[in-house]
NUVO-295767 format. One record per residue (C-alpha): residue in three letters; x, y, z. Coordinates in steps of 0.5 Angstrom, whole numbers, plus 500, padded with zeros to 3 digits. Example, Ala and Ser with C-alpha at 12.3 -4.5 7.8 and 13.67 -1.06 7.14 Angstrom:
<rs>
ALA525491516;SER527498514;
</rs>
This chain:
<rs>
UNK517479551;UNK517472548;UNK524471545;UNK525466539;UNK530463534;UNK525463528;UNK525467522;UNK520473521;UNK518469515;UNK516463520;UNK513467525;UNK509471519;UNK506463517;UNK505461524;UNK500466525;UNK496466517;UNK496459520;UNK492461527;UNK484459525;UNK483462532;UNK485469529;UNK478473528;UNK478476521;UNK475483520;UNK472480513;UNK470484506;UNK465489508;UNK459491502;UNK464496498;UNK471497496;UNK476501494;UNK483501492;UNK489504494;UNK496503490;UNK500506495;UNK507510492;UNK508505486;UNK513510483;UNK520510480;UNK524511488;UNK521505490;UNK520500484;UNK526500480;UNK532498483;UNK535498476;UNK536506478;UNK534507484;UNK538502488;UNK539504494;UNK531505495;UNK528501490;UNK525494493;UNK521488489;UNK518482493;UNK515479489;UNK516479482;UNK509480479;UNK506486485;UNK504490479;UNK502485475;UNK497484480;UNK496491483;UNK493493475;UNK490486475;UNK484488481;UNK485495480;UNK481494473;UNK477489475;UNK475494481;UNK475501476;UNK471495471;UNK465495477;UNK465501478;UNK468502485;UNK474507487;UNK481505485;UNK486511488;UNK494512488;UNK498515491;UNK506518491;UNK511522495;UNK515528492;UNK517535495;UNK518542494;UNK526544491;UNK528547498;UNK524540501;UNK521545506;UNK514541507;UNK519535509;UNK517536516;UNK522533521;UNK522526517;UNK527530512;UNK532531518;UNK534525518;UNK539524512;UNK540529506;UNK544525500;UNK541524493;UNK537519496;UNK534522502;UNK526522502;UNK525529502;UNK530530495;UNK524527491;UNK522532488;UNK516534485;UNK516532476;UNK523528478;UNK524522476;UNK523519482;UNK516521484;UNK513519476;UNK510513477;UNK513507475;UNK511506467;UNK509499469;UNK502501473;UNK496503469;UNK492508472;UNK485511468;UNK486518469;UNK479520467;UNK477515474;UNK482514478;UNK484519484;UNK492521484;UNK494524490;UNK501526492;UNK503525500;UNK508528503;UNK508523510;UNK507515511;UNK500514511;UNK495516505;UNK490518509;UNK495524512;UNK493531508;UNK490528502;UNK482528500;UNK482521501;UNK478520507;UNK473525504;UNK473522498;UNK472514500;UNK466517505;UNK462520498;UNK464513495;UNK460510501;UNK467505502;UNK467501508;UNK473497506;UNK480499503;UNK485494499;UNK491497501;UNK498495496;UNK505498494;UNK510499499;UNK513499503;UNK510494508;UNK514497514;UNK513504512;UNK507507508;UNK503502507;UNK502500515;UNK501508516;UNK495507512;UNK493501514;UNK493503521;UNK489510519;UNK484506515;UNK482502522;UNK483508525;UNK478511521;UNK473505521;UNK475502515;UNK477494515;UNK483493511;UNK484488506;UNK492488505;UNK493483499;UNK500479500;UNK503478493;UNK502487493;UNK506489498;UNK513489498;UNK520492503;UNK527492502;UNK528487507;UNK525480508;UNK525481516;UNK522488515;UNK516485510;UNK514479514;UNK515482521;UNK510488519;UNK505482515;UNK505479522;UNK502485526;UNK498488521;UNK495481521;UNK494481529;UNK492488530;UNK489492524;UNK488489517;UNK487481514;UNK493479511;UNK490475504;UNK492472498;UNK491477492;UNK486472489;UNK481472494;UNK480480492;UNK479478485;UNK475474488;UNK470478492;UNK471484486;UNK469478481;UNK462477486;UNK461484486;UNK453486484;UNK453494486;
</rs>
């Protein structure tokens, strides 16, 4: 094991830097998939101690490529987390903690399961899932639903970097999709937590990109 005195933040620009480093590329059509941008984890205003901001205009840029994805006719889908009253279909990742703040005490229609005011979703088009584990592929309609949209790409936002978007970015590769995890729409509670999880999703299982070359691709997009 290399052991080094360099930050996650470091390590992360060294390997982005790397022109060896194959990429998976864009594929002929993408969807997105805003990953759990819901109140728990958006608002550290009421959600202190589970809320997150990386950067400042993620969700800014999450509805920005989300309505030029949905303006061409190509999928745009979001997730979020909650639970039943007894948390009964929390699994073993509910065992851990049990306070107000423990995952499996989001319930459903609470405040913490609502998306955060800020996102703008088309219900008449968007696809809206509630998930219960990391990945939103994990018994949701998702893989189902990209297979009928023919999709080969996925543009994966939300967060967090370590936790649910990772799980989905490691299903998508899984499942035979190249991922696409555009920077400035990612986010975590902590610097090192964000940029050590940028650098192996970078490695292994998705192109780490800046949010304008998915504006860019969806811009050029003919259909």
């Amino acid at each position: 094991m290399i052991r080094s005195n360099k930050t996650a933040r470091e390590i992360f620009e060294e390997v982005r830097a790397n022109p060896a480093r194959a990429r998976f590329g864009f594929g002929g059509k993408l969807a997105i998939i805003n990953v759990d941008p819901q109140k728990a984890y958006t608002r550290p205003d009421l959600f202190p101690k589970t809320a997150y901001v990386t950067d400042p205009d993620q969700l800014t840029h999450i509805n920005r490529i989300s309505k030029a994805a949905r303006a061409k006719g190509l999928p745009v889908v979001w997730t979020h987390v909650a639970y039943m009253d007894n948390a009964a279909d929390a699994g073993v990742w509910g065992t851990r903690t049990d306070t107000p703040d423990s995952l499996q005490n989001i319930k459903y229609g609470s405040e913490r399961h609502q998306f955060d005011e800020r996102v703008e979703i088309d219900e008449a088009v968007d696809a809206v899932y509630t998930k219960r584990m990391p990945s939103a592929f994990f018994e949701t309609p998702l893989a189902s639903f990209l297979t009928w949209h023919k999709v080969d790409t996925v543009v994966i936002t939300g967060g967090s970097t370590s936790g649910c978007v990772r799980a989905t970015a490691v299903d998508a590769l899984s499942h035979g999709y190249r991922a696409i995890i555009p920077m400035e729409c990612v986010a975590d509670k902590h610097e090192s937590y964000h940029f050590a999880n940028l650098t192996d999703l970078q490695l292994k299982y998705a192109d780490v990109v800046e949010v304008k070359e998915v504006d860019d691709w969806i811009a050029g997009y003919k259909g």
